[in-house]
FIKOLZA-1660 file (N, C-alpha, C; in steps of 0.1 Angstrom, whole numbers, plus 5000, padded with zeros to 4 digits):
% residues 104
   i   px   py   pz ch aa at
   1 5357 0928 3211  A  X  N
   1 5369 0935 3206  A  X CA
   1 5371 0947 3215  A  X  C
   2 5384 0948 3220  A  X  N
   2 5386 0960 3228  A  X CA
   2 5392 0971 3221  A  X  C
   3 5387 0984 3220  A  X  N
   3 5387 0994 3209  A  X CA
   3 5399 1006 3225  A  X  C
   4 5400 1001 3235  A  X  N
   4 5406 1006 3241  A  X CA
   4 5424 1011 3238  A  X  C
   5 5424 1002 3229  A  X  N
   5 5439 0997 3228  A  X CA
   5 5443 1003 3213  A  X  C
   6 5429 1007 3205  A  X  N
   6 5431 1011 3193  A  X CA
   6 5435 1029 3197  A  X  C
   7 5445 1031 3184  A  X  N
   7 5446 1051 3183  A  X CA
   7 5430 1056 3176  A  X  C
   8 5431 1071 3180  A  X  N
   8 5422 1075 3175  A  X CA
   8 5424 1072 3161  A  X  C
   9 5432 1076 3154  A  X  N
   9 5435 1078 3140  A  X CA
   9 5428 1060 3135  A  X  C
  10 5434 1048 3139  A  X  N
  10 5425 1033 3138  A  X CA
  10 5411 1038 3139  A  X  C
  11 5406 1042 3147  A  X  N
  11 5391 1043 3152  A  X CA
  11 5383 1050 3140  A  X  C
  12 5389 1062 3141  A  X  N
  12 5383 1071 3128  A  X CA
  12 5384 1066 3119  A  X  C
  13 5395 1064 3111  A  X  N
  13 5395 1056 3096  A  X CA
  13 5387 1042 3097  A  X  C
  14 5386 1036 3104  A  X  N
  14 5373 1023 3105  A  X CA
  14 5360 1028 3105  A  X  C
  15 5357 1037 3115  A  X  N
  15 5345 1047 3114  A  X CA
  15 5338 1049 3099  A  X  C
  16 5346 1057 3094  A  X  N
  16 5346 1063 3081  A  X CA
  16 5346 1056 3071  A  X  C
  17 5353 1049 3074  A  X  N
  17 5351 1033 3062  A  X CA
  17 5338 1025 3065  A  X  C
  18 5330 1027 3074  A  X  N
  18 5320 1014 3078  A  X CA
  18 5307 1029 3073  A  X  C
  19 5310 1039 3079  A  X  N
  19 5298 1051 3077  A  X CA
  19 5298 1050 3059  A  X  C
  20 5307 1053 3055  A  X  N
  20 5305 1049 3035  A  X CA
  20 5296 1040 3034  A  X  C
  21 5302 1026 3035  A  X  N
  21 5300 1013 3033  A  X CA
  21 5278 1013 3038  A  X  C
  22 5278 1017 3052  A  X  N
  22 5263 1024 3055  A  X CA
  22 5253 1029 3045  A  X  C
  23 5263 1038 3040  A  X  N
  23 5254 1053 3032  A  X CA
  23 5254 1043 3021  A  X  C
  24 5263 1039 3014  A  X  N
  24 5261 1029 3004  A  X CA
  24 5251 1020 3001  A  X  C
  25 5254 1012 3011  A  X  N
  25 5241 0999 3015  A  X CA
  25 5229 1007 3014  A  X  C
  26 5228 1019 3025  A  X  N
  26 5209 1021 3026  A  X CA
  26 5208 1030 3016  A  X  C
  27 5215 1029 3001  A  X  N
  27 5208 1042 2993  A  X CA
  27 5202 1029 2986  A  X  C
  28 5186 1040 2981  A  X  N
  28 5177 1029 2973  A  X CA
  28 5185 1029 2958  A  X  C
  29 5187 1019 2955  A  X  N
  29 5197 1014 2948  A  X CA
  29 5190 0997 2944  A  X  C
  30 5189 0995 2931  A  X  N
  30 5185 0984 2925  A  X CA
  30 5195 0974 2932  A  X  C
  31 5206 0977 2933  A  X  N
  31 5213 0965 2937  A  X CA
  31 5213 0962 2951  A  X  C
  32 5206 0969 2965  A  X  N
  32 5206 0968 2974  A  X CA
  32 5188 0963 2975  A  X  C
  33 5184 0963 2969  A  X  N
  33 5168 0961 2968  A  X CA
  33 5165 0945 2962  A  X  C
  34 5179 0946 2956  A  X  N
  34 5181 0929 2949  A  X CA
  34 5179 0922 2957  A  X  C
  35 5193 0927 2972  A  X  N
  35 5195 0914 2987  A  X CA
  35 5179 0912 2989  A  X  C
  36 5171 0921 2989  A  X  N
  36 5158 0915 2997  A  X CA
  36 5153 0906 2991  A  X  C
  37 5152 0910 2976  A  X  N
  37 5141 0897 2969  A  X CA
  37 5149 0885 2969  A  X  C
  38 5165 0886 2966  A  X  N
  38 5168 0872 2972  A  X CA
  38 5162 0866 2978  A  X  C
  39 5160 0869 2992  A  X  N
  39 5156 0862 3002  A  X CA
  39 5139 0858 3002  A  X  C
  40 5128 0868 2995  A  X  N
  40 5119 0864 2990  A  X CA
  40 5115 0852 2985  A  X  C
  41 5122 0855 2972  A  X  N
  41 5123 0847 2958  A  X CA
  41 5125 0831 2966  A  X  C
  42 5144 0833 2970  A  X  N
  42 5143 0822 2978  A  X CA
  42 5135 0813 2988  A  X  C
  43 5125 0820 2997  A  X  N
  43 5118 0812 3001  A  X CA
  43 5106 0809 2998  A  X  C
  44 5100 0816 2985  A  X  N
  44 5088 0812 2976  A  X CA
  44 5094 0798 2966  A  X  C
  45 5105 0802 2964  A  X  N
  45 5110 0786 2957  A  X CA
  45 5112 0775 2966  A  X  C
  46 5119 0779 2977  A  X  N
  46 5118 0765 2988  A  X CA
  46 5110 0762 2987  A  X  C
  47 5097 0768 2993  A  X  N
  47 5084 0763 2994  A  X CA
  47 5073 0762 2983  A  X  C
  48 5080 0762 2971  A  X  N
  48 5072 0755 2960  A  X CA
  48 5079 0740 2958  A  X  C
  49 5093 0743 2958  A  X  N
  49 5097 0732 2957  A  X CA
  49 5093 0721 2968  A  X  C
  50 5094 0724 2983  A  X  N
  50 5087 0715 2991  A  X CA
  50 5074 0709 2988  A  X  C
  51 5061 0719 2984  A  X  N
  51 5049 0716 2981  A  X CA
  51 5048 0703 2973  A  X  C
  52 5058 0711 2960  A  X  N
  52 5056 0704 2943  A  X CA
  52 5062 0687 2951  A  X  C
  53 5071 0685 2960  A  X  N
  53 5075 0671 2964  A  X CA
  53 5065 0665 2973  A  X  C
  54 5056 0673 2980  A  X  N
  54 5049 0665 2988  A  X CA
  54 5034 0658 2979  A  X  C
  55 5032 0667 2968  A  X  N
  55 5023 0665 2963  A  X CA
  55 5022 0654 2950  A  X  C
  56 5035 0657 2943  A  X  N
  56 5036 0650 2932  A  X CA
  56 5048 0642 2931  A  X  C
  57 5056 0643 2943  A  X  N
  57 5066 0629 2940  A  X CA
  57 5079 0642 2940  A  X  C
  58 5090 0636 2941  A  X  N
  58 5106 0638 2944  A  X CA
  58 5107 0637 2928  A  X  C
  59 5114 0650 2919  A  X  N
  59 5113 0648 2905  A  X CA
  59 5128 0658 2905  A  X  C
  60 5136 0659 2895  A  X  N
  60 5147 0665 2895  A  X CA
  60 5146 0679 2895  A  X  C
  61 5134 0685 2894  A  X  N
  61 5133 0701 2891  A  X CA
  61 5129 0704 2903  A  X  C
  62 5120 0692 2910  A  X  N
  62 5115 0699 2918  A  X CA
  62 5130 0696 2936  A  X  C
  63 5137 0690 2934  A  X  N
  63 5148 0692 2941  A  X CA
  63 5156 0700 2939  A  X  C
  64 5159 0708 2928  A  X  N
  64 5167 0715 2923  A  X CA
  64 5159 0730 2928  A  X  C
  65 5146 0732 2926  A  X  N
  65 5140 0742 2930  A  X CA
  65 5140 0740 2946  A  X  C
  66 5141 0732 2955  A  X  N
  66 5141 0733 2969  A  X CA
  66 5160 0736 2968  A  X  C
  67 5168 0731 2959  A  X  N
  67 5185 0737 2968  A  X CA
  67 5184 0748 2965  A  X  C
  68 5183 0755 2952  A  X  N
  68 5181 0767 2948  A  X CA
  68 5176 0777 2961  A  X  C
  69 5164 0770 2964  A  X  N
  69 5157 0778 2974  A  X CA
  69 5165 0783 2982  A  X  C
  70 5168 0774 2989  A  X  N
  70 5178 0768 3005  A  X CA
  70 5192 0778 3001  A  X  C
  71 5193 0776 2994  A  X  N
  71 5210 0784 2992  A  X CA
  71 5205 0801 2992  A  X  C
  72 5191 0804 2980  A  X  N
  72 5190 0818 2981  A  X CA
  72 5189 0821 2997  A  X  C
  73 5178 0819 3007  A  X  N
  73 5175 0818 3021  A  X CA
  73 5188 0821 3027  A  X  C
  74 5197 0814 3021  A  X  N
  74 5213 0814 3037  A  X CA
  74 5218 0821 3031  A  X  C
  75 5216 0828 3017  A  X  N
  75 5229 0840 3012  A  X CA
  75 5223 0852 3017  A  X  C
  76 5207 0853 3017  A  X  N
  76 5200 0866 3024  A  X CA
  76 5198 0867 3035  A  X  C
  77 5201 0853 3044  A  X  N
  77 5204 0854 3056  A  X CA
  77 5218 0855 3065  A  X  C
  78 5228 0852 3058  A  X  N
  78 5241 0856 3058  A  X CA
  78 5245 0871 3053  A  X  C
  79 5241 0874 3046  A  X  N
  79 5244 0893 3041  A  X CA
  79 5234 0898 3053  A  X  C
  80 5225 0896 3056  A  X  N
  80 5213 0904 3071  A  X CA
  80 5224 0903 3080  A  X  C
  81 5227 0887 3085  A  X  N
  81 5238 0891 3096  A  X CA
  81 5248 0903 3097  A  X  C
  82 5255 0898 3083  A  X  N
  82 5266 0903 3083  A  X CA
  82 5263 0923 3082  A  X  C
  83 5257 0927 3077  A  X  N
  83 5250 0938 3078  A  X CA
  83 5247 0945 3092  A  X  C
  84 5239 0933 3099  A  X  N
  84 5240 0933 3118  A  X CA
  84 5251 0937 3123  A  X  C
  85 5258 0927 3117  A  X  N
  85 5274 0929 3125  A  X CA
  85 5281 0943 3126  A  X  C
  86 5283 0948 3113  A  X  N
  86 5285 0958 3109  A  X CA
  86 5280 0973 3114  A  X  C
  87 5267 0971 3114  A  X  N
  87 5264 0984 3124  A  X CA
  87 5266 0985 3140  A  X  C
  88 5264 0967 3141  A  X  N
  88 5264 0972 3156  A  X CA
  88 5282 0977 3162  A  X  C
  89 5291 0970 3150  A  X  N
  89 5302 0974 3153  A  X CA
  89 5310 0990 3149  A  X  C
  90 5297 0997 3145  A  X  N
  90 5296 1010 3139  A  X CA
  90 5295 1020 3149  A  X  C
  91 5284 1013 3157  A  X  N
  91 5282 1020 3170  A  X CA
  91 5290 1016 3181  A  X  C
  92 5296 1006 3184  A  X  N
  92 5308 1007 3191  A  X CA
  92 5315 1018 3190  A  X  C
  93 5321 1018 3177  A  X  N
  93 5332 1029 3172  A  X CA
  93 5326 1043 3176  A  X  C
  94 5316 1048 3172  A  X  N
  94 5310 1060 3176  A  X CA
  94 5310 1062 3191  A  X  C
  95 5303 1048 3199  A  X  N
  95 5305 1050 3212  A  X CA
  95 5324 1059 3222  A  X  C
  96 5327 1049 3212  A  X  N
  96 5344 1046 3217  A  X CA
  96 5352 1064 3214  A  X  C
  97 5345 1066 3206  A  X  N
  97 5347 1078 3205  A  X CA
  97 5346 1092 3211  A  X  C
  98 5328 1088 3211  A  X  N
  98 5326 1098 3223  A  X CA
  98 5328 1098 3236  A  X  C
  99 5335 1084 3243  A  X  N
  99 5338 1081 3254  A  X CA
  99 5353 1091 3254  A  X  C
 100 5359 1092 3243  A  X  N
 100 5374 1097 3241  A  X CA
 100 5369 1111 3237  A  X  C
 101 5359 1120 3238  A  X  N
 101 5358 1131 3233  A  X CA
 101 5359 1137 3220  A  X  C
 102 5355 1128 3213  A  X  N
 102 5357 1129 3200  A  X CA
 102 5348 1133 3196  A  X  C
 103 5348 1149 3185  A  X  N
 103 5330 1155 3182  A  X CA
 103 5330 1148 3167  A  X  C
 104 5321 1145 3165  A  X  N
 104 5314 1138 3147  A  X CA
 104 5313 1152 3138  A  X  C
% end
């Protein structure tokens, strides 16, 4: 994205919107502490549910505990990205700024 073409006034108010959204996310906060164990939880259930099928046979719980798994896995790995995304497009804006003289 070219930030060249944006006004300061774009740049700042996206800044400031994404620096909240930041402070938000990294406060220790039960509900940001949730995303992780998702992704835990989810791949201790994949891989019970893979186990429980190699061992004892394809049974409806134990497929249901491998989707279960698989879905928790790509929702905590789809919020990580998107979290990626987010900063690194945080630091753009910051960059873009200081490139324009802009003090924080």
């Amino acid at each position: 994205m070219d930030l060249t073409n944006w006004s300061n006034e774009e740049i700042t108010s996206v800044r400031e919107k994404l620096q909240a959204w930041r402070i938000q996310r990294e406060a220790p906060t039960w509900g940001n502490k949730f995303l992780n164990w998702t992704g835990f939880m989810g791949a201790f259930a994949l891989l019970t549910g893979l186990t429980d099928i190699f061992f004892g046979g394809p049974t409806i719980s134990n497929i249901l505990l491998t989707v279960l798994g698989t879905l928790a896995c790509f929702s905590w790995y789809k919020g990580d990205k998107q979290y990626k995304k987010n900063i690194s497009f945080l630091d753009n804006l910051e960059q873009e700024l200081v490139r324009r003289g802009h003090k924080f």
